[in-house]
N, C-alpha and C positions, 0 to 999 in steps of 0.2 A: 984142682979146678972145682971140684964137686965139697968144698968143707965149711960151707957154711949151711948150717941148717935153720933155716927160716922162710915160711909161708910165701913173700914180697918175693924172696928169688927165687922160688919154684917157679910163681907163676911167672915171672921174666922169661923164663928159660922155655916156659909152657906157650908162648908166645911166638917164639923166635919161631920155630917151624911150619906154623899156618902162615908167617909173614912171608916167610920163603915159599910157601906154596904159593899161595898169590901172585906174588912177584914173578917165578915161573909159568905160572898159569896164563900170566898176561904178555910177559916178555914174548916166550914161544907157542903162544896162541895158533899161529897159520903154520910155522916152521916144523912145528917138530911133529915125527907121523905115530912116534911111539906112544903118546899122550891120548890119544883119542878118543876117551871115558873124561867127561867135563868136572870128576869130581876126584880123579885119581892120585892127581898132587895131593889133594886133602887126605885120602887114606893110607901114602903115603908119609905123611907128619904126623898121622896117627901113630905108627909103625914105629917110627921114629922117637915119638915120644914116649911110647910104650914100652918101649927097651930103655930108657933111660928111666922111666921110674921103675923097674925091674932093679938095674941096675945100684939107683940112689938107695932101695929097699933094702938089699941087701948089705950096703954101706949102712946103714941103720941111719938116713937122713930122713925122716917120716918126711918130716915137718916141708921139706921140701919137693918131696914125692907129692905129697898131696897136691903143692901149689902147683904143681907142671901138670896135674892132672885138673885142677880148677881152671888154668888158665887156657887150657887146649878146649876144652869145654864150653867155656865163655868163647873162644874165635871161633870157632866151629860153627857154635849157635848162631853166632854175630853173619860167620859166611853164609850159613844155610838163607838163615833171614833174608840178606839180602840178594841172595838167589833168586829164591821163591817170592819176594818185595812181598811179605807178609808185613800186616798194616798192625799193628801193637797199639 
């Protein structure tokens, strides 16, 4: 699953989990009582992605590590953003 090593699919991969947090965040909004910290799905895909480049590292997929670690980066910043509706 993890054997291609190149930058474009780290960050793919570095993506997928803040989209899932979001997507969570909004779905189960009212529903769920375990959620209750407005940012914990996102430190949770941190978690997440952080054992994955652990893991890709030790695969010796640099080039890839890096990317899920660029692109977790970039959504994060993008969520924080527009959290806080900071004007750029």
């Amino acid at each position: 699953m993890f054997n291609k090593n190149n930058i474009g699919y780290g960050i793919l991969l570095g993506f997928i989990c803040p989209i899932i947090a979001i997507f969570f965040k909004y779905l189960l909004k009212d529903n769920l009582y375990l959620i209750n910290k407005p940012l914990m799905p996102f430190f949770i895909a941190i978690a997440i992605n952080l054992i994955l480049v652990c893991v890709l590292h030790k695969k010796e997929l640099d080039k890839t590590s890096r990317g899920i670690m660029l692109g977790t980066f970039i959504a994060l910043l993008f969520i924080l953003i527009l959290k806080f509706q900071l004007k750029l």
